[in-house]
Structures are given as C-alpha cells and as structure tokens.
C-alpha positions as CSV (number, residue, x, y, z in Angstrom):
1,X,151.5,-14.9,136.0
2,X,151.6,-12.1,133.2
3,X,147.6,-11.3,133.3
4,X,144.4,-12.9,133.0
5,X,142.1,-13.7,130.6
6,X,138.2,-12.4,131.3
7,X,137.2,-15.7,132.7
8,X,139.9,-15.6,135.0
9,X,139.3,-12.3,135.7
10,X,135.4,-13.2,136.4
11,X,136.3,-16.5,138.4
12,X,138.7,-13.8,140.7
13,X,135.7,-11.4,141.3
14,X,133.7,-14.4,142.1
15,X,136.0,-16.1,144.8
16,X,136.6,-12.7,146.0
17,X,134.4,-10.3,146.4
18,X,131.4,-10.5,148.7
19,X,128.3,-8.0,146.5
20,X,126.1,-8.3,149.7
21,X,128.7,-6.2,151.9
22,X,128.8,-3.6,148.5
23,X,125.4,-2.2,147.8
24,X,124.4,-1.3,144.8
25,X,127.1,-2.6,143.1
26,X,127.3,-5.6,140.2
27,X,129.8,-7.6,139.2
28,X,128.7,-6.4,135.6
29,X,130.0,-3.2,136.6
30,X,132.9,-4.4,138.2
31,X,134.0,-6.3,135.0
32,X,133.0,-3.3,132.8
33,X,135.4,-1.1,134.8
34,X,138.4,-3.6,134.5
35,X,137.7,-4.0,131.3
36,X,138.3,-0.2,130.4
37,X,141.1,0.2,132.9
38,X,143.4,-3.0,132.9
39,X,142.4,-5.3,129.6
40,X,144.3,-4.8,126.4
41,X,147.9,-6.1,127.1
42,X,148.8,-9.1,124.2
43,X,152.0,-10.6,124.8
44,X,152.2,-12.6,121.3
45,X,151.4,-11.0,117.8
46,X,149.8,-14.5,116.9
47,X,147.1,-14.2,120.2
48,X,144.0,-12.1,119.4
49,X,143.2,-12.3,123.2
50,X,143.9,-9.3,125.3
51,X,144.8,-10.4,129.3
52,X,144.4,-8.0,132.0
53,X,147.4,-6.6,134.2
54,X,147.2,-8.9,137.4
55,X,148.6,-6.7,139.7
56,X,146.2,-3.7,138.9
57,X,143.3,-5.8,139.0
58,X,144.5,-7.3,142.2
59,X,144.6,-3.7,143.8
60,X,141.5,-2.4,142.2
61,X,139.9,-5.5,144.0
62,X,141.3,-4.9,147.6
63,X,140.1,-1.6,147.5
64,X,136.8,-2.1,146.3
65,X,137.0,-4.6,149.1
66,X,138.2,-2.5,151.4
67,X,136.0,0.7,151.1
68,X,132.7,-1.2,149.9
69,X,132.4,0.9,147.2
70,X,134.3,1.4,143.4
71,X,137.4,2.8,143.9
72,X,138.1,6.3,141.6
C-alpha cells in the first residue's frame, strides 16, 4: 500500500476512531490536519490525485487514539 486517497483516508477515521471517547474533537479537524501534514505525495506524473503517507497517518491515528486528544 503506497498511501491513500481522502476517501480512504475518511473510511480509516471512520472504522477507527471512536469521537465520543475524544471531546471536542471532529473528524473535520481530523481530516484538516492530515491533510496539511501527510497529503501531497503523487507517484505518477499522469495522476492529478495526491495520496497520503499510510504509515504517518496510521501513527497520527494511534495516538490520537491513544491520548484522546490531537497529537502535536
């Protein structure tokens, strides 16, 4: 897997993160933060869509996760 796309990336957040345990956090938020951090890599000059680094999103997850509340 070399990344995915932002409706993988939302599907992920969905399957994965549980808001109730994180107050005052949105998955709007969420997305807008991965999207600054991790979006951007394009593997073929032919593709105008950008995927995000799996493994970075993957460990920004866990911690949010982890902590209940956006990792810095």
């Amino acid at each position: 897997m070399v990344g995915f796309t932002a409706d993988e990336l939302s599907q992920v957040v969905d399957e994965t993160v549980d808001f109730s345990r994180i107050p005052g956090v949105t998955k709007s938020q969420i997305m807008d933060i991965m999207e600054r951090y991790y979006d951007g890599y394009v593997f073929s000059p032919e593709s105008d869509e950008h995927v995000f680094n799996t493994n970075m999103c993957q460990v920004f997850l866990k911690n949010l996760i982890d902590q209940r509340h956006i990792p810095y």
